[in-house]
N, C-alpha and C positions, 0 to 999 in steps of 0.2 A: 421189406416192403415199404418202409413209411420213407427212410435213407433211400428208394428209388422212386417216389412220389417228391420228395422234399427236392433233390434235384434237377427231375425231368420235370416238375410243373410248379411248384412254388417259389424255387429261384428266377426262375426265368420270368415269373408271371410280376412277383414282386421287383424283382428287377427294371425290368419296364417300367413299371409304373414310377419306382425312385427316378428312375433318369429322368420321367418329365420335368420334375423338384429341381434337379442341378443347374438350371441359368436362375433357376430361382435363389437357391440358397448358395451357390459360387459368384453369381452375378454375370457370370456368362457360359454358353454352350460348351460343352468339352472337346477339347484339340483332339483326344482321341477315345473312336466308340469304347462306347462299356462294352465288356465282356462278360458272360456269365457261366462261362466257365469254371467253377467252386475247384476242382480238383487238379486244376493246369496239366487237364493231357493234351490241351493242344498247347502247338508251342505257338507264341505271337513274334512278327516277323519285323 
């Protein structure tokens, strides 16, 4: 239960939230979107 809550609602939620951070603490926007994806069942193209 917690491994499908940690997942489906904490990665994604905290996720977001760090990407606002990245032009900040990189200095600029990222060439490619974050994914949040933890377990790489999709594949990126």
């Amino acid at each position: 239960m917690l491994k499908k809550a940690y997942k489906k609602i904490w990665v994604p939620v905290m996720g977001r939230l760090l990407s606002k951070f990245i032009p900040l603490i990189e200095g600029s926007k990222p060439k490619i979107k974050p994914t949040y994806d933890i377990d790489f069942e999709k594949k990126s193209s």
